[in-house]
C-alpha positions in Angstrom: 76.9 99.5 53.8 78.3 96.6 51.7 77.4 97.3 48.7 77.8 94.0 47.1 75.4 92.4 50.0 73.6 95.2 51.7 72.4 92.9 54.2 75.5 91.4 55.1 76.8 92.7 59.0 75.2 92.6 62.4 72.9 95.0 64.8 74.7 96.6 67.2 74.1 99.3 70.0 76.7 101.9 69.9 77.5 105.2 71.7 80.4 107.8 72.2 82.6 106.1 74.0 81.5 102.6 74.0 84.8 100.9 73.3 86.7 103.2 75.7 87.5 102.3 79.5 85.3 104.0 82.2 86.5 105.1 85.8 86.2 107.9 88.1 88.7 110.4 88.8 89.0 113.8 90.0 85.1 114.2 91.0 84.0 112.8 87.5 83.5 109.6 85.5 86.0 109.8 82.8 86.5 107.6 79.1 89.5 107.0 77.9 91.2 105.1 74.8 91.6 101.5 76.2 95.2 100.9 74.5 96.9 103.1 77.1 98.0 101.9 80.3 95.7 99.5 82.3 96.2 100.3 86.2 94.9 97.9 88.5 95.1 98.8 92.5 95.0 96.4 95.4 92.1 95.9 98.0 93.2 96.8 100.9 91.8 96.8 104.7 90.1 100.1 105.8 88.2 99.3 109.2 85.4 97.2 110.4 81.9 97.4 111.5 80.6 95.4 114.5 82.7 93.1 116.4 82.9 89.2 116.7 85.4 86.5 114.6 82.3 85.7 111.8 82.4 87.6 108.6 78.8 88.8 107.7 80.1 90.6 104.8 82.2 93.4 103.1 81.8 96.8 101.9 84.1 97.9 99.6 85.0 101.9 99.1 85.8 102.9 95.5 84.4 103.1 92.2 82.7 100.5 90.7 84.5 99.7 88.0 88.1 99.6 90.0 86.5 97.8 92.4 85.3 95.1 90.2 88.8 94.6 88.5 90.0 93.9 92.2 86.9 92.0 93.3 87.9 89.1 90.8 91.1 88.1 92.8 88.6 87.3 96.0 85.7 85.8 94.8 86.4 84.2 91.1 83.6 82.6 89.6 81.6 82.8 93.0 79.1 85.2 93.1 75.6 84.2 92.7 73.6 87.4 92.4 74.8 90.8 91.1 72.5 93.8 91.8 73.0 96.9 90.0 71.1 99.2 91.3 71.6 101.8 88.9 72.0 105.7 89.2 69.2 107.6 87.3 70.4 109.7 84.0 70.5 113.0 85.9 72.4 111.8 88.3 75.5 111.7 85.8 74.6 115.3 84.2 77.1 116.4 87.4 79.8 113.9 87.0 80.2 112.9 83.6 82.3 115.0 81.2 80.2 117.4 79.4 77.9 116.6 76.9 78.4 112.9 77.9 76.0 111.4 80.4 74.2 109.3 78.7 77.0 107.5 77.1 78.5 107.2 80.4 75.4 105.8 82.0 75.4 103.0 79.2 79.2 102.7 79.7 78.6 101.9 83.4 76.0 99.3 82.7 78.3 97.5 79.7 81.5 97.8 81.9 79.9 96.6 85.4 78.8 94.0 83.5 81.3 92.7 81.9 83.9 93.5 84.8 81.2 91.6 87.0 81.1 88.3 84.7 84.6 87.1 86.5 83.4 87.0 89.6 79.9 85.4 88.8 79.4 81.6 89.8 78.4 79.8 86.5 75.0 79.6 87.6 75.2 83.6 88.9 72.7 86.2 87.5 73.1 89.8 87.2 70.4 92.0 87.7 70.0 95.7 86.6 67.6 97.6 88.7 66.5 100.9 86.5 63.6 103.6 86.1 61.6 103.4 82.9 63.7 105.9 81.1 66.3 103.8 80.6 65.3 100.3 80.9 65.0 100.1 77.2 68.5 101.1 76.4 69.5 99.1 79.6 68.4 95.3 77.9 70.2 96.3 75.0 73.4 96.7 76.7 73.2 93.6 78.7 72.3 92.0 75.5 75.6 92.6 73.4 77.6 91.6 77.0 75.4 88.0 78.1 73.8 87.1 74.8 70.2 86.9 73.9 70.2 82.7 75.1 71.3 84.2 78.8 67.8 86.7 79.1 66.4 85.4 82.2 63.7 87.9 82.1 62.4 91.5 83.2 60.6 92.0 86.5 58.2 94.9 86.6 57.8 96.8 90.1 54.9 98.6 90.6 57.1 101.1 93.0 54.1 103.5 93.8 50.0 102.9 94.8 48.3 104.6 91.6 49.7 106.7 88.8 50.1 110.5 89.0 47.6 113.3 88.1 50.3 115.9 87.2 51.0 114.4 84.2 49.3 114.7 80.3 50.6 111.1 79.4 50.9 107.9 81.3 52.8 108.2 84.6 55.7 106.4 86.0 54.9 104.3 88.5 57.4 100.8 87.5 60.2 100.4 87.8 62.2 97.5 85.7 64.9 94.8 86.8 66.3 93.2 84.1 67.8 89.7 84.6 70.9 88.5 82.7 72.5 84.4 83.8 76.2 83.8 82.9 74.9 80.4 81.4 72.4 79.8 78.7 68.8 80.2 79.7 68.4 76.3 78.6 70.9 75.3 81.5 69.1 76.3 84.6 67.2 75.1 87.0 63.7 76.6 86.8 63.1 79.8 89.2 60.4 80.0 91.8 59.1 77.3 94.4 61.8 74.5 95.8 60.6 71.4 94.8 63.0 68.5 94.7 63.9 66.7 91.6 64.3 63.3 90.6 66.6 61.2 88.2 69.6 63.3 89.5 72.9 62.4 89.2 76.3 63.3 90.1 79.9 63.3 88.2 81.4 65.5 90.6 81.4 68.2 88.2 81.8 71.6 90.5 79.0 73.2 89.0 77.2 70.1 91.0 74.6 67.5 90.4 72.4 67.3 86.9 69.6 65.7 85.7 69.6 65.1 82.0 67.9 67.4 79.5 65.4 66.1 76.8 66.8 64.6 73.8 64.1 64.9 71.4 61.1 67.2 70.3 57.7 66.2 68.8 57.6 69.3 66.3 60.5 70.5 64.1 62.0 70.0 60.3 63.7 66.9 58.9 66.0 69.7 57.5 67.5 70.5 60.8 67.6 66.7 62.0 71.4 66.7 61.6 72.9 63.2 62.2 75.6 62.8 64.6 78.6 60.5 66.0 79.3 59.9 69.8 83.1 60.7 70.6 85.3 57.8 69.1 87.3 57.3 72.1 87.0 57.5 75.5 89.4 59.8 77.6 92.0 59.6 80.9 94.2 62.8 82.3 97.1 61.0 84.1 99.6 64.2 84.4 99.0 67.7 84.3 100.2 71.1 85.1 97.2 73.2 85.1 96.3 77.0 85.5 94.3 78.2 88.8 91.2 78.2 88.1 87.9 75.6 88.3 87.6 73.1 85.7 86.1 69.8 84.8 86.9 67.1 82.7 84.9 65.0 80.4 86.3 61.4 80.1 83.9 60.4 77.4 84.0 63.6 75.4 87.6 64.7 75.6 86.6 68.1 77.0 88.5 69.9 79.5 87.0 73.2 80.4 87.5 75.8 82.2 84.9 78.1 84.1 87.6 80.5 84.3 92.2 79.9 83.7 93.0 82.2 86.4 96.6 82.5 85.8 99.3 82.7 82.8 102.0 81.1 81.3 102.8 77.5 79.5 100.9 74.5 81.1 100.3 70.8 79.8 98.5 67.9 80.1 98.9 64.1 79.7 96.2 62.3 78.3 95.3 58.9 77.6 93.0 57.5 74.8 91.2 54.2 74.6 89.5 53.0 71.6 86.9 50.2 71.5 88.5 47.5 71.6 90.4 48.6 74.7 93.7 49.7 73.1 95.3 52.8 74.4 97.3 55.7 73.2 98.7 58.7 75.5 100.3 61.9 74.6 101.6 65.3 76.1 99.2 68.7 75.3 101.2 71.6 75.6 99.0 74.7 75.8 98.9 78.2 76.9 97.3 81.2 79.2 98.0 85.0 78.2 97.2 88.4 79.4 94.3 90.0 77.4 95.0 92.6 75.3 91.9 94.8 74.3 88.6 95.2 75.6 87.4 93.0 72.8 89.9 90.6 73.0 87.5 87.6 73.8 88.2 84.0 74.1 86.2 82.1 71.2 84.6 78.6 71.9 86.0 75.5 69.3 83.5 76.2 66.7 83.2 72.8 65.4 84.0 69.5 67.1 86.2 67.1 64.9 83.8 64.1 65.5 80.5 65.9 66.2 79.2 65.6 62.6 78.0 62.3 60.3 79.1 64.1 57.1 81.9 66.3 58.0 84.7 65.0 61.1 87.7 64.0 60.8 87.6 60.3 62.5 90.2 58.1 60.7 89.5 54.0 61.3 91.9 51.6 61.4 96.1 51.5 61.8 98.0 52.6 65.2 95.7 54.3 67.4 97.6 57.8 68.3 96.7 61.3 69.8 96.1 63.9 67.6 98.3 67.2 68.1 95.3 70.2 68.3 95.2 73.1 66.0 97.5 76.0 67.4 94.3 78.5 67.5 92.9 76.1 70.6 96.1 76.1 72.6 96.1 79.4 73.7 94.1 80.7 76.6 93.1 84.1 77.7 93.1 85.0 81.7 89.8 85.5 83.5 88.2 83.7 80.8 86.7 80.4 79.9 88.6 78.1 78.2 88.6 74.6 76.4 90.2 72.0 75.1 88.4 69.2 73.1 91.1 66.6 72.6 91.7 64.3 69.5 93.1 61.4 68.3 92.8 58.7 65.7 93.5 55.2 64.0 92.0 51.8 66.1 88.2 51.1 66.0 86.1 54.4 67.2 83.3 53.5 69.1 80.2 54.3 67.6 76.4 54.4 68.5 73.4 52.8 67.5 71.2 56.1 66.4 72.4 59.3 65.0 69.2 60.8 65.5 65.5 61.4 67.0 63.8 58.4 65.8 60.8 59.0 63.7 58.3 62.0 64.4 61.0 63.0 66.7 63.5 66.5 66.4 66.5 68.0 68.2 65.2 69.1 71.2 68.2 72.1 70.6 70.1 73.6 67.9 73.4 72.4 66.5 75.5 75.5 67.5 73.8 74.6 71.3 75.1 71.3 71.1 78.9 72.1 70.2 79.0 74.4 72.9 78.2 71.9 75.4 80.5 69.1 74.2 83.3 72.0 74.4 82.1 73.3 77.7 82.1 69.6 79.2 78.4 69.8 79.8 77.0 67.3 77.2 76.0 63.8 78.0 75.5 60.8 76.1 74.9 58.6 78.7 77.1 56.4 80.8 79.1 54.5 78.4 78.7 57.5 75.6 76.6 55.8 73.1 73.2 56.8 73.7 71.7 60.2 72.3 73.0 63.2 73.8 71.5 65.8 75.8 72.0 69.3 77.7 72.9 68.6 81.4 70.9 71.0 83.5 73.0 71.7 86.9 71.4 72.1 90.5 73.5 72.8 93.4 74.3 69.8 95.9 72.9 71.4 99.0 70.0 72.7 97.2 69.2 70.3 94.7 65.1 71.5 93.9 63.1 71.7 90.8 61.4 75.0 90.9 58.0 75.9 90.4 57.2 79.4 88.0 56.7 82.5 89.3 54.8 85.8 88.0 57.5 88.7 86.7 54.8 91.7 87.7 55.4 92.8 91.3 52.9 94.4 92.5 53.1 97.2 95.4 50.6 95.5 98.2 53.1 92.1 97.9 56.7 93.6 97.2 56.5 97.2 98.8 56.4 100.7 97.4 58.4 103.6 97.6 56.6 105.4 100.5 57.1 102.0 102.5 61.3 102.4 102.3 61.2 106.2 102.1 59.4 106.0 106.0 61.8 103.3 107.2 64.6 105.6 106.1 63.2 108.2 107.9 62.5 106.0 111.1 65.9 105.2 111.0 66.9 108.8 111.1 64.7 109.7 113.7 66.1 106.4 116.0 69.4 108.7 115.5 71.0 105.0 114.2 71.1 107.1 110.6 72.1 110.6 110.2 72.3 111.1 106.6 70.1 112.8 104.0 66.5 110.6 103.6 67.6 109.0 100.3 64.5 108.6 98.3 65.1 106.2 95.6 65.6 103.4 98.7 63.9 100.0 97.5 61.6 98.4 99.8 63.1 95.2 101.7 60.7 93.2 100.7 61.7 93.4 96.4 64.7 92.8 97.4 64.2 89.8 99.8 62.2 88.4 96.6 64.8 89.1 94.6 66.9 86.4 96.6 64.6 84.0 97.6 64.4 83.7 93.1 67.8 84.1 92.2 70.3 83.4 95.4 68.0 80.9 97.6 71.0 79.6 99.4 72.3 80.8 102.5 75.7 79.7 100.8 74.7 82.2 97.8 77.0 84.9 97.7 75.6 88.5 96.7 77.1 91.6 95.6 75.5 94.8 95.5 76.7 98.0 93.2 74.9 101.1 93.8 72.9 100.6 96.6 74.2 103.6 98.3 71.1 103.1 101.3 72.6 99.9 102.2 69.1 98.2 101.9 70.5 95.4 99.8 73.1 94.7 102.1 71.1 95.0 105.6 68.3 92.2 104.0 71.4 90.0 103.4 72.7 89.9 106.7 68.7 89.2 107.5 68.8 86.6 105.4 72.1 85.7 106.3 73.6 85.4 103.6 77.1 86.7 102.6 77.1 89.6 100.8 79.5 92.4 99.0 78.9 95.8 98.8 80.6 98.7 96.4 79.8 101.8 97.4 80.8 103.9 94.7 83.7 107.2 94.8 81.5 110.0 94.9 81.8 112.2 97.2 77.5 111.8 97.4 78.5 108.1 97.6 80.7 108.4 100.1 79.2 110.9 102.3 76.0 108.3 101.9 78.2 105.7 103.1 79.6 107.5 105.7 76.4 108.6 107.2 73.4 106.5 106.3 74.9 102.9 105.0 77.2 102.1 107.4 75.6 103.1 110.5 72.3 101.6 108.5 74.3 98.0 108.7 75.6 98.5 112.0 72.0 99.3 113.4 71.0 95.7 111.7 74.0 94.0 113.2 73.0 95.5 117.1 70.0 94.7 116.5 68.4 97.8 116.2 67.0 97.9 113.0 63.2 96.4 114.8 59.9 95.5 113.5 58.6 99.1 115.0 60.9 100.8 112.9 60.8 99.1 109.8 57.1 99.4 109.8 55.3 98.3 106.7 59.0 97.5 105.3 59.2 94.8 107.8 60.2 91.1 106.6 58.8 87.9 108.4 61.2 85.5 110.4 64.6 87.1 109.7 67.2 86.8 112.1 69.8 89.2 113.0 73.2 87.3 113.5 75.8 88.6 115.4 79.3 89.5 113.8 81.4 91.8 111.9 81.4 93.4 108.3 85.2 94.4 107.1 85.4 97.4 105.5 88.1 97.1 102.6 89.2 100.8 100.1 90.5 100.8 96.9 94.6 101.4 97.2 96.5 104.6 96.3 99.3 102.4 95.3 98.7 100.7 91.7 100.3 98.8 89.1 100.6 99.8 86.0 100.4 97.4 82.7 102.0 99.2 79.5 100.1 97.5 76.6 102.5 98.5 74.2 105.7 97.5 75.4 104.6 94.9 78.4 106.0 96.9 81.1 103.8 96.1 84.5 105.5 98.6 87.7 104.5 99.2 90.5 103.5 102.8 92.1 103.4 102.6 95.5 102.3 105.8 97.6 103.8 106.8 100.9 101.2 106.2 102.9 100.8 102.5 102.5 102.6 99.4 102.8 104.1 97.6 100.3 103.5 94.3 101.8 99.6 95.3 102.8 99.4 96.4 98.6 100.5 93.2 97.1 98.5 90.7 99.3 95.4 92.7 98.2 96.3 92.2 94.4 96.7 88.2 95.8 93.3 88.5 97.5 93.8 88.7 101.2 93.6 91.7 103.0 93.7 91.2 106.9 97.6 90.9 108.4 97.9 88.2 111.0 99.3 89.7 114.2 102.6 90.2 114.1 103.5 88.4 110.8 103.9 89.1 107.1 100.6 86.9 106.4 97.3 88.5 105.2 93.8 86.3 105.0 91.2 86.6 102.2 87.4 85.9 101.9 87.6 82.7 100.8 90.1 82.0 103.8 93.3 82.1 102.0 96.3 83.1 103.5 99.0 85.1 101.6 102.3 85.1 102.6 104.6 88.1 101.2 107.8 87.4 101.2 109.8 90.1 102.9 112.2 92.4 100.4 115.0 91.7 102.6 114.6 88.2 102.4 115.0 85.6 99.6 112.6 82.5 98.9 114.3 79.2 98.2 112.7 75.8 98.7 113.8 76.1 102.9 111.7 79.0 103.3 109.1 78.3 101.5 108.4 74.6 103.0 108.6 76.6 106.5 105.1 78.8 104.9 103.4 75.9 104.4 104.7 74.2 107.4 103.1 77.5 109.6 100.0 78.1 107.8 98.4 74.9 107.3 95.2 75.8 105.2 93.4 74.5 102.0 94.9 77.5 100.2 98.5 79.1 100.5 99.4 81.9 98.4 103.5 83.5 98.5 104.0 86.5 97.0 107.8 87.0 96.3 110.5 89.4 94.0 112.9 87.4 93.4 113.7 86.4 89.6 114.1 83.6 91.1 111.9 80.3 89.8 114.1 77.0 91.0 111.2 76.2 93.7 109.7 72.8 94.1 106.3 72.0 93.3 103.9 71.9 96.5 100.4 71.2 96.4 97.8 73.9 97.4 100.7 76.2 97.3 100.5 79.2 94.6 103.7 81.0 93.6 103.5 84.8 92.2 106.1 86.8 91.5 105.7 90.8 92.0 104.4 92.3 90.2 104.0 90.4 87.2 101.7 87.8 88.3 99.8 90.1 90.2 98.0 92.4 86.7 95.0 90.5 85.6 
């Protein structure tokens, strides 16, 4: 306790182990001191289910965790829905250290999580499917790891027909799925009913079109009616040298963010600055992307904007209009995370707005520390020419661009399914000898689940992954729904032997067809459609990488059994060779080229690639030290190893 201020520090949730890193090994979940080595392994092919040249989806076989770290290379900032569909508490009493199940159960929510957020589209949600036990301690987890502004909400599922008899006290007869969005609960698009929007509009920001948010409120304090300036000049990029990774800019703020800088090193950008009276100023940003270094080594927003504030900025009127060199704590990016620039300058005649408030009887319709955030995430507006009042752009997606109308968060059994309903469809499954595996009874009934996407991954574009779902049901409703989909299965040897004998033939008996209204029974869903195609199958490599914290060592361990070449186009994100060539394609239809060991790339070589593999998206993976090479577009250089450890 400070004992000068004994209310002075924060809340926080903590457990054994909490700031160690999680993974499976040797039959057991294991926590261990995050400054020693970070290993990250490869994805890598493993077989294939079905047949046919469409991808329906991908199962991946590992732990979760591992899995995750190698997910991010595939799908960056593209998934829509995460479903956790977490183990219950006992489960862990067999493989968790001893004495330790509990804290690894709250490890493997805070570390899914977290290892989940790269891969989630900004608009993605993550939901955590638990038993009543635990749903308590699950919200707090999620909590500390999304923020209280990212709560979507908690669905209740009434998982059986009536409460027990057995029991002195109440019985348990919900289960919980708690709901967690990578962006502010402010930002989206209401959940429920499509119902399409008007006044949108479209600045070809990737997280798509927006309508503006309200700009004042009729109750609040003339205390917290801080007054405000618009940005003083008005903004051009007209060179670069950028990291991978999705970004928009803001040519009225100055903002250039990024949903996620996806690769490291020293990078710059030109800018040009106009003032009002249309004279111009450009200068070169230098800035930079590193590796991260700790598990809490996280990438911090600009915490005030220098023009934001009446009282308190930094504009300077009059003399030579110039740009403004940035503070060196802004320069400096961290990979697989956000990151921003808000750009400066100063001198000429700022331009300037008419209000710097709500008028009269009118309030922020958000706080202060809401609006910084969106001027530094490029997601503010203040209108067309930047002088009017600003507001909080809320984002709908291009293809589904719908207002949607509110929906109840109780689920009852006779509309969403019980128990019973998916414990008999697993059985009918079984008996149809398309299953062979044990009847798993904590199986969720299609129906939750297919309300689960219809809420929070309406699109048929929506990608899905599911962690946990060791019955498959998660997966077979996507490929119903046809929608893309992911699925971990966990390194058990339950989780594999589940796998091996109830999820996979599970999704193969959807993809033949099999999988009918007779044997789904009451756990039937209306108008689905099976489609025809393949799911890849994809393991966790022996081979790894290893990243030495301390000294900045990253080699490579490659076991005997697998191919070098096959290892590093996994760490790259492809993972199926081409026939006969040294080329691998990914999800996203990349193709990675790895440069043979034998051979050496130079500028001849490495115009042939692109000559060969014409695609939106080349990748060469090459040893050589190497770097002369000149610049192609939608071609990505990355050395082995060291570009390769994220």
């Amino acid at each position: 306790m400070n004992e000068t201020n004994p209310f002075a520090g924060t809340i926080e949730f903590n457990w054994p182990g909490k700031h160690c890193e999680l993974h499976f090994n040797n039959g057991k979940w294991q926590l261990t001191p995050y400054n020693k080595k970070v290993v990250k392994r490869a994805l890598i092919f493993d077989s294939q289910i079905g047949e046919g040249n469409d991808v329906l989806g991908y199962s991946i076989k590992g732990d979760i965790i591992s899995a995750l770290d190698s997910l991010h290379s595939f799908v960056p900032s593209s998934v829509q829905l995460v479903y956790l569909d977490a183990p219950r508490l006992s489960v862990f009493q067999s493989v968790s250290e001893s004495g330790y199940s509990t804290s690894t159960w709250l490890s493997l929510i805070q570390q899914s999580a977290m290892k989940a957020i790269p891969c989630m589209s900004r608009m993605g949600f993550f939901a955590l499917h638990t038993d009543e036990e635990m749903a308590h301690y699950a919200r707090i987890v999620l909590e500390e790891i999304f923020g209280k502004n990212n709560y979507v909400g908690t669905f209740a599922w009434q998982k059986q027909y009536a409460p027990q008899n057995d029991n002195a006290v109440p019985t348990d007869v919900l289960d919980y799925i708690t709901v967690f969005s990578k962006s502010p609960v402010e930002e989206l698009p209401r959940i429920g009913l499509l119902v399409t929007p008007k006044d949108l509009k479209d600045d070809g920001d990737f997280r798509g079109c927006y309508i503006d948010g309200h700009k004042g409120a009729r109750s609040g304090s003339e205390a917290t009616k801080f007054k405000i300036n618009t940005s003083p000049y008005h903004w051009e990029i007209i060179d670069s040298n950028l990291p991978d990774g999705r970004y928009y800019f803001d040519r009225i703020l100055g903002s250039l963010w990024f949903e996620s800088v996806d690769s490291i090193g020293d990078f710059f950008v030109k800018v040009k600055a106009t003032d009002k009276n249309g004279n111009t100023a450009e200068k070169v940003i230098n800035f930079s992307v590193r590796e991260r270094t700790s598990i809490d080594d996280v990438y911090q927003l600009p915490q005030r904007i220098w023009w934001l504030m009446k009282n308190d900025n930094d504009i300077v009127k009059g003399g030579q209009l110039q740009v403004s060199d940035l503070p060196s704590e802004q320069l400096t990016g961290i990979k697989g995370q956000e990151f921003s620039l808000v750009l400066k300058a100063e001198g000429g005649e700022p331009i300037t707005m008419r209000s710097d408030s709500p008028g009269a009887g009118r309030y922020w319709e958000f706080g202060l520390r809401t609006l910084i955030e969106g001027i530094a995430r490029a997601k503010a507006s203040f209108g067309g020419t930047g002088v009017a009042l600003p507001s909080i752009k809320k984002y709908f997606s291009r293809e589904d661009a719908k207002k949607i109308q509110a929906v109840m968060n109780f689920l009852p059994w006779y509309d969403f399914g019980h128990t019973q309903d998916a414990t008999q469809h697993c059985k009918a499954l079984k008996n149809a000898h398309i299953t062979e595996g044990e009847i798993n009874m904590t199986a969720k009934p299609q129906k939750l689940l297919a309300h689960i996407f219809s809420l929070l991954a309406p699109s048929k574009k929506d990608i899905v992954l599911a962690l946990g779902d060791s019955n498959c049901v998660f997966s077979g409703v996507a490929i119903k729904l046809q929608k893309p989909f992911i699925h971990i299965t966990g390194a058990s040897e339950d989780n594999l032997s589940t796998w091996e004998e109830t999820g996979s033939k599970r999704l193969k008996g959807v993809i033949d067809g099999l999988d009918t209204e007779d044997i789904e029974g009451n756990d039937a869903l209306p108008e689905t459609k099976n489609k025809i195609g393949r799911i890849d199958v994809l393991r966790l490599s022996d081979s790894y990488l290893v990243h030495n914290q301390k000294n900045g060592d990253i080699e490579p361990f490659f076991d005997d059994s697998e191919d070098a070449e096959a290892f590093y186009a996994g760490l790259a994100g492809a993972y199926r060779q081409l026939p006969e060539q040294n080329a691998y394609t990914g999800i996203d239809n990349r193709i990675v080229v790895v440069v043979p060991e034998e051979e050496s790339l130079d500028n001849v070589l490495l115009d042939s690639y692109k000559s060969k593999y014409k695609t939106g998206k080349l990748i060469v993976v090459y040893e050589s030290n190497d770097e002369s090479f000149t610049s192609m577009k939608n071609v990505t250089l990355k050395r082995a190893p060291f570009d390769l450890m994220i």
